[in-house]
N, C-alpha and C positions, 0 to 999 in steps of 0.2 A: 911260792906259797908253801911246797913242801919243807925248804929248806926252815924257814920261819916254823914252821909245826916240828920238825923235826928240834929245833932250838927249842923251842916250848915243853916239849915232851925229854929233854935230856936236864934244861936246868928248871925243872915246876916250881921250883923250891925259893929260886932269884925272883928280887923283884924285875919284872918286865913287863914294857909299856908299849903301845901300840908305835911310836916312833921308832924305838930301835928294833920291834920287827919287821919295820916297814924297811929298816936299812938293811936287814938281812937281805929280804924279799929283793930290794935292789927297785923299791917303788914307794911314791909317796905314800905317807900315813892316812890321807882318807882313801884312795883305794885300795890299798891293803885292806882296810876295816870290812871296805866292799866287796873286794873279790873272795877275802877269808868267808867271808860267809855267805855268797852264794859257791862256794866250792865246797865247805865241809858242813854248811846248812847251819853253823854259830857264830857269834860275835867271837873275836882270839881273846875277849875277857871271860867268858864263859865256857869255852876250850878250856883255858888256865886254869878256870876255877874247878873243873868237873876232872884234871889231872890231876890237880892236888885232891880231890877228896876220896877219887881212887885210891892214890898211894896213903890216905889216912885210913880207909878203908881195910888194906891190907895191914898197914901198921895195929889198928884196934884188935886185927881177928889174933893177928899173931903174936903181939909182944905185951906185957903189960906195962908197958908206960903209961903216963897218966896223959889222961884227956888233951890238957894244956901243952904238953911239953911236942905232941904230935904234933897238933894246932900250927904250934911255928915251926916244928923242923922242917914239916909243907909247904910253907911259906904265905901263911897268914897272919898279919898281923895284930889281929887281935881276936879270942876265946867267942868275942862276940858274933863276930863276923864272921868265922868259923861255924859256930853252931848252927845258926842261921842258912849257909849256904850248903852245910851238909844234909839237913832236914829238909828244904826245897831240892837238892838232887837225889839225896835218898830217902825220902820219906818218912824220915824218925830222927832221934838224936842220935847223936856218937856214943853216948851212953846206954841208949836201948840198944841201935846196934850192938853194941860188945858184949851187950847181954845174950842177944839175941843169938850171936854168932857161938859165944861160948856153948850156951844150947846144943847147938848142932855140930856133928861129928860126922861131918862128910869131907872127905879129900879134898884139898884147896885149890885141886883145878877147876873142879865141880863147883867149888862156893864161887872160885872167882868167874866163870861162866854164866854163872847163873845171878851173883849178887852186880853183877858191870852194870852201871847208873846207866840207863837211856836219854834222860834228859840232857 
């Protein structure tokens, strides 16, 4: 499972499917599905999704690229589905966040300590 989470967290950005981490894992795909998430308490869809909006997250505070162009360098494929997944794990848009963040002028160990999704 580690190895599989460790795969997950180096390429967030690839598309990856519960199959080929099930190959990693060196176990079939519906126990993977099973054991990922009574071991890390989520589905490794929602892992994925909640690593990419981390790294959108620090993308937004720090760079000014635009919305979209972060969107898929995280490796979503579409604005839509994007926005949507980042406002159910962080509680606003990508657009308020950056606002929001721009705001504030605290050290990025502190924002990122403090802004890490829980969900």
């Amino acid at each position: 499972m580690l190895r599989a989470r460790d795969a997950m967290d180096r390429s967030y950005a690839q598309p990856l499917d519960v199959p080929a981490l099930a190959r990693i894992a060196h176990v079939s795909p519906a126990h993977f599905a099973r054991v990922f998430r009574a071991t890390f308490g989520e589905t490794p869809h929602r892992y994925l999704q909640r690593r990419r909006v981390e790294r959108a997250m620090f993308l937004l505070r720090e760079t000014e690229r635009s919305i979209t162009d972060i969107c898929f360098d995280v490796g979503f494929g579409s604005s839509g589905t994007f926005s949507r997944t980042f406002r159910d794990i962080v509680g606003q848009s990508p657009r308020a966040y950056r606002k929001q963040a721009a705001a504030t002028s605290v050290p990025t160990c502190f924002t990122m300590a403090w802004s890490r999704p829980s969900d």
